[in-house]
C-alpha positions as CSV (number, residue, x, y, z in Angstrom):
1,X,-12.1,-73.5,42.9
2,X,-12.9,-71.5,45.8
3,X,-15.8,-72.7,48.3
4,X,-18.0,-70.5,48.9
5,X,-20.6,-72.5,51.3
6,X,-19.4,-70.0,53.8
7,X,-20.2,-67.2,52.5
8,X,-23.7,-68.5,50.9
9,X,-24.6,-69.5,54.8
10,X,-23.9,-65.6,56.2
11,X,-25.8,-64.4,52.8
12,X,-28.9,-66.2,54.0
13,X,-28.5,-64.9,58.0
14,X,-28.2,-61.2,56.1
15,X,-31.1,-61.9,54.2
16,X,-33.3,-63.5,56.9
17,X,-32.3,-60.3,59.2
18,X,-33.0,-57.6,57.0
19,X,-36.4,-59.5,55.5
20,X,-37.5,-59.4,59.2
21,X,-37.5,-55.6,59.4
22,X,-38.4,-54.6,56.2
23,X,-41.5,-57.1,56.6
24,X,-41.8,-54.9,60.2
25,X,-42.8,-51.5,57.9
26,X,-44.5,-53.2,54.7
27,X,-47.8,-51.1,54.1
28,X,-47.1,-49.3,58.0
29,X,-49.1,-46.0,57.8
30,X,-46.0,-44.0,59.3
31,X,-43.3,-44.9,57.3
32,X,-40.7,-41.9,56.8
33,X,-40.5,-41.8,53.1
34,X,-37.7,-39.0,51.9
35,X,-36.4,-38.2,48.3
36,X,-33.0,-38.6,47.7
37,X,-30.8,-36.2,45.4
38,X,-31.7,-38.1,42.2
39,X,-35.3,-38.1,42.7
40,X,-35.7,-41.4,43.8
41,X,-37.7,-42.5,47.1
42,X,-35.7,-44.0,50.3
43,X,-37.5,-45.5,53.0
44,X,-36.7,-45.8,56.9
45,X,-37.2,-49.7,56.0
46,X,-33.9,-49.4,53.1
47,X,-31.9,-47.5,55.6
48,X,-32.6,-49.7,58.4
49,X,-31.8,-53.0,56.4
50,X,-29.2,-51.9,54.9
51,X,-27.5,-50.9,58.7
52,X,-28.8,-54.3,59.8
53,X,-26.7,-56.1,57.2
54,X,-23.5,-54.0,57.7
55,X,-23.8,-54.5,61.0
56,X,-23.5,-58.1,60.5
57,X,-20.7,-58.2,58.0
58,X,-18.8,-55.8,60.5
59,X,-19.4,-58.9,63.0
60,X,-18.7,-61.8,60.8
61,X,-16.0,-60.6,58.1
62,X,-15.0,-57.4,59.1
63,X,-12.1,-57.4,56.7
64,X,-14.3,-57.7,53.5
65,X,-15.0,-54.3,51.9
66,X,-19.3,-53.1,51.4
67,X,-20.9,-51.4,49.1
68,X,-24.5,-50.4,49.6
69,X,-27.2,-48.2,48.0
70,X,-27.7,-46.2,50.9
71,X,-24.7,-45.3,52.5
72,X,-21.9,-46.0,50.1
73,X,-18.6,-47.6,49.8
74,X,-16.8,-48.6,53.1
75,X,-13.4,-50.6,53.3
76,X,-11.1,-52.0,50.8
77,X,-9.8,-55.3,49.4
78,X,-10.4,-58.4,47.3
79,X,-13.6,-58.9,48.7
80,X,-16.4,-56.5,48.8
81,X,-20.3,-57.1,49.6
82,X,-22.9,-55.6,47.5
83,X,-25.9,-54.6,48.9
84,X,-29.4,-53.0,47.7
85,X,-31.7,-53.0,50.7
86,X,-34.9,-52.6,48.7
87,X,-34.8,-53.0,44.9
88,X,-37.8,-51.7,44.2
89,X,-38.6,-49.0,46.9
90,X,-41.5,-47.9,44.8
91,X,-43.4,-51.0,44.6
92,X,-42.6,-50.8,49.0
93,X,-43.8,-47.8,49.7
94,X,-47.6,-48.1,47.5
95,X,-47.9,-51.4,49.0
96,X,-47.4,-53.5,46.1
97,X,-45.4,-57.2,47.4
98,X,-42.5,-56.6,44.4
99,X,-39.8,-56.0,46.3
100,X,-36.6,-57.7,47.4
101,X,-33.5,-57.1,49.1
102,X,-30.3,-57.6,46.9
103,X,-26.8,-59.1,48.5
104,X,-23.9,-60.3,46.6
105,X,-20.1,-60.8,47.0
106,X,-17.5,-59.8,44.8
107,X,-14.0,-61.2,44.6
108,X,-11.5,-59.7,42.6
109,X,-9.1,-61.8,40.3
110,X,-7.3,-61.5,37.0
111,X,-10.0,-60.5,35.0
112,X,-11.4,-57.7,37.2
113,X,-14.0,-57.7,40.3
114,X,-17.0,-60.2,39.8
115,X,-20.1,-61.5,41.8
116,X,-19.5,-64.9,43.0
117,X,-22.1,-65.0,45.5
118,X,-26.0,-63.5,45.0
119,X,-28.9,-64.0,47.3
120,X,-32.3,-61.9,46.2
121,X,-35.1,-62.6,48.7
122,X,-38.7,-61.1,48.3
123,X,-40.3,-62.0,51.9
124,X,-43.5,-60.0,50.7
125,X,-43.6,-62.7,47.8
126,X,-42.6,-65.7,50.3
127,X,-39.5,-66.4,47.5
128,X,-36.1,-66.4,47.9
129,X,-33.3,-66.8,45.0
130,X,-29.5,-67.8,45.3
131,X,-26.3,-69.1,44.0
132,X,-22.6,-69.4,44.0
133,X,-20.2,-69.5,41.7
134,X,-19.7,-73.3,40.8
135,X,-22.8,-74.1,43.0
136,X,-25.4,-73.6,41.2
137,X,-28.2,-71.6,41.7
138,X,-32.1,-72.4,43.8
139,X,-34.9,-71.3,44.8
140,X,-36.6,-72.3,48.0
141,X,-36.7,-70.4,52.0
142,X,-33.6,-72.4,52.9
143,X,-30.5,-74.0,52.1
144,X,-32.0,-77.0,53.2
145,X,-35.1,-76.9,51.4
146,X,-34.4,-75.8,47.7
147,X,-35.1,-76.5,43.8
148,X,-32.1,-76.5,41.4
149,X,-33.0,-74.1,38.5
150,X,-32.4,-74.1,35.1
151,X,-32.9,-71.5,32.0
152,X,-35.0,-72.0,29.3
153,X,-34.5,-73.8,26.3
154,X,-36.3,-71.2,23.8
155,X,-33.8,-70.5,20.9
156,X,-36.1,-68.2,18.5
157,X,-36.7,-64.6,19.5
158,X,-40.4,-64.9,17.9
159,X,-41.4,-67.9,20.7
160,X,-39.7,-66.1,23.4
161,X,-41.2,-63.8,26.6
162,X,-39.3,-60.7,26.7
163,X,-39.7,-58.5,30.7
164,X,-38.6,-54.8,30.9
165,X,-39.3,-52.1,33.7
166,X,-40.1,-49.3,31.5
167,X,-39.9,-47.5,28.1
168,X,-38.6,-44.1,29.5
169,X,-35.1,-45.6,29.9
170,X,-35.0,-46.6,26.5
171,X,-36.0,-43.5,24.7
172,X,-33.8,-41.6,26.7
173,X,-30.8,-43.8,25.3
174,X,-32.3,-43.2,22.0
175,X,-32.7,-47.1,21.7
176,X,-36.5,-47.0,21.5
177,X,-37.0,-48.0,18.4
178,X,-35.1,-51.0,18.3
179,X,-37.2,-52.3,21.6
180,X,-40.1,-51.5,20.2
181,X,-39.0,-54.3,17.3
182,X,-38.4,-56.6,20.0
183,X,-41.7,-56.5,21.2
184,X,-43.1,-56.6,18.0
185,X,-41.1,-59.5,16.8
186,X,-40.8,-61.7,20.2
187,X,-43.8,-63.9,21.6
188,X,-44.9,-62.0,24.4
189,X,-43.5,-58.8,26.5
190,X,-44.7,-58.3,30.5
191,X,-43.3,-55.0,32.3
192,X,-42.6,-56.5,35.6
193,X,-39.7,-54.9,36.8
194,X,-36.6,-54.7,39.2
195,X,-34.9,-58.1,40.4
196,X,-37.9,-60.2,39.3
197,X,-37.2,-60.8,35.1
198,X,-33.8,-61.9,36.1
199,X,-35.2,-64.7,38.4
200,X,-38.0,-66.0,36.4
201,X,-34.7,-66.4,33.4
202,X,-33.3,-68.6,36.4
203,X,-36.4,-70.3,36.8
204,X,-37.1,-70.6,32.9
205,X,-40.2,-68.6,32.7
206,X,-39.1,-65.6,30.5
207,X,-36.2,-66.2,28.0
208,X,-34.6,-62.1,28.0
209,X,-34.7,-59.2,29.2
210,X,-33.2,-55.7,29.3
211,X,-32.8,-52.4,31.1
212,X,-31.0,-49.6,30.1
213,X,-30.0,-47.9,33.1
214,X,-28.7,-49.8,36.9
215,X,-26.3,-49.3,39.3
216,X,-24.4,-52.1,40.7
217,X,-26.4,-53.3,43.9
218,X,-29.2,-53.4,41.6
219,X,-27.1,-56.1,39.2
220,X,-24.7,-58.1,41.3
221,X,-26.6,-60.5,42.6
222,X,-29.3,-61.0,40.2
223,X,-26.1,-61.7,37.3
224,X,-24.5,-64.7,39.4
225,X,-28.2,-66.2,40.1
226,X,-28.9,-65.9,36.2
227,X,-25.4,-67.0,35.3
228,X,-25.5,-70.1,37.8
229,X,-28.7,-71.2,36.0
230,X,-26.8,-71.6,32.8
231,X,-28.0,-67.9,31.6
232,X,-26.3,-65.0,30.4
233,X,-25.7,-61.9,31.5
234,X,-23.6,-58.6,30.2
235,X,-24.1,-54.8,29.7
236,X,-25.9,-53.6,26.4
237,X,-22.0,-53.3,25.5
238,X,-21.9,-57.0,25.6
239,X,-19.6,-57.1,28.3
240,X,-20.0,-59.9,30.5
241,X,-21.0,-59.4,34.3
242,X,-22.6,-56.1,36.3
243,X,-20.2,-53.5,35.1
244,X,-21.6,-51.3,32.5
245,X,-24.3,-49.5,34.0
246,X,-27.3,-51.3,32.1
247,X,-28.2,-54.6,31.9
248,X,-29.2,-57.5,28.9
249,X,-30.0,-61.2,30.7
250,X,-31.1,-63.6,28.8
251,X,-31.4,-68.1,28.6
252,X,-27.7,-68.0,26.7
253,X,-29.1,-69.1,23.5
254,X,-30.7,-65.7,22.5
255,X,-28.2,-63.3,24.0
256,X,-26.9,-62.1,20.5
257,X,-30.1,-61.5,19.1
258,X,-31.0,-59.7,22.4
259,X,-28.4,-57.3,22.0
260,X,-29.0,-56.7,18.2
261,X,-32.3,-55.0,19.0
262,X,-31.3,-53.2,22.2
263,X,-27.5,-53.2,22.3
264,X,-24.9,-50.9,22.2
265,X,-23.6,-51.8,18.5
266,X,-27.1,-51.0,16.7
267,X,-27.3,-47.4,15.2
């Protein structure tokens, strides 16, 4: 198996560079907010983090490919760097600490691209998450100073906590109805959003969760942390990894009844 300690280390110098200049225009009173094509907010902070980062893969593996929110796809090869500068440029630009910058590498082998490295850090909530494929995956604000973590345990849909970021999404996809049943029939539902859901199934605090509509950046990284923990994660299609567009996560043991309430099979 490959190591990867490498490449875990440089993720952690990306993230502690782009955390320092995002942190710089948190809640700043002149930060440049535009609206991109598909009517969703950039802020100077995404663009800036996301050159900061490139910058430093240009430095330190300049024959890996990258992929980033902002300004797309650059290089080619087995190897490519996913990056989301902000997930969750809303929450950054009201003020509100939910926020986190997204950076994963994919390797390519026989059964198509997948993320073997994710690192998610939220500076505005003090947290960082990572892991590696056949690492593991922890929580702590160093390599050195970290907490293994573990999915939950819950194997009935009515005792488990179900997150989501919205119901828009859903009704769009004409899947409403069948996540409205899952939040009637689970334990409890919380709308928190973005990277976090996936990272508190890591931790073992919510048990699934769901969105209907991602691009890459926003998955990569979160699906090797959630998959290191002894999770699960696929598309709504039930494919494995951050390919389809949309996302289900969930602790492993309730993954199929996940996707019977939100997934692509139910009519």
């Amino acid at each position: 198996m490959p190591d990867y300690h490498d490449d875990l280390r440089l993720g952690h110098v990306l993230a502690d560079a782009a955390d320092a200049a995002t942190m710089e225009r948190f809640k700043a009173l002149d930060l440049k907010v535009e609206t991109k094509p598909d009517m969703t907010p950039v802020s100077e902070a995404d663009k800036t983090a996301e050159e900061l980062i490139r910058g430093h893969l240009q430095r330190a593996r300049p024959r890996d490919a990258v992929l980033g929110e902002e300004f797309g796809s650059e290089g080619s090869g087995p190897r490519r760097w996913i990056i989301d500068p902000i997930d969750g440029t809303k929450n950054y630009v009201r003020g509100v600490p939910v926020w986190a910058t997204l950076i994963a590498l994919m390797e390519r082998g026989e059964g198509g691209d997948r993320p073997v490295v994710g690192i998610v850090s939220a500076p505005a909530l003090n947290r960082r998450w990572w892991a590696a494929e056949g690492l593991g995956a922890f929580t702590g604000r160093s390599l050195s100073s970290a907490s293994r973590l573990r999915v939950s345990q819950v194997g009935r849909i009515q005792d488990a906590s179900f997150a989501y970021s919205s119901l828009t999404g859903w009704e769009e996809r004409g899947k409403l109805p069948g996540f409205l049943d899952l939040t009637r029939d689970c334990w409890r539902t919380r709308g928190y959003g973005d990277f976090w859901p996936y990272m508190m199934i890591a931790e073992g605090s919510v048990d699934i969760c769901a969105e209907p509509e991602l691009s890459l950046w926003d998955m990569a990284a979160c699906a090797v942390v959630v998959q290191e923990a002894g999770g699960h994660f696929s598309g709504l299609d039930g494919k494995p990894g951050p390919h389809s567009g949309n996302a289900a996560a969930s602790n492993g043991l309730l993954h199929e009844d996940l996707l019977a309430y939100v997934g692509d099979a139910r009519r």
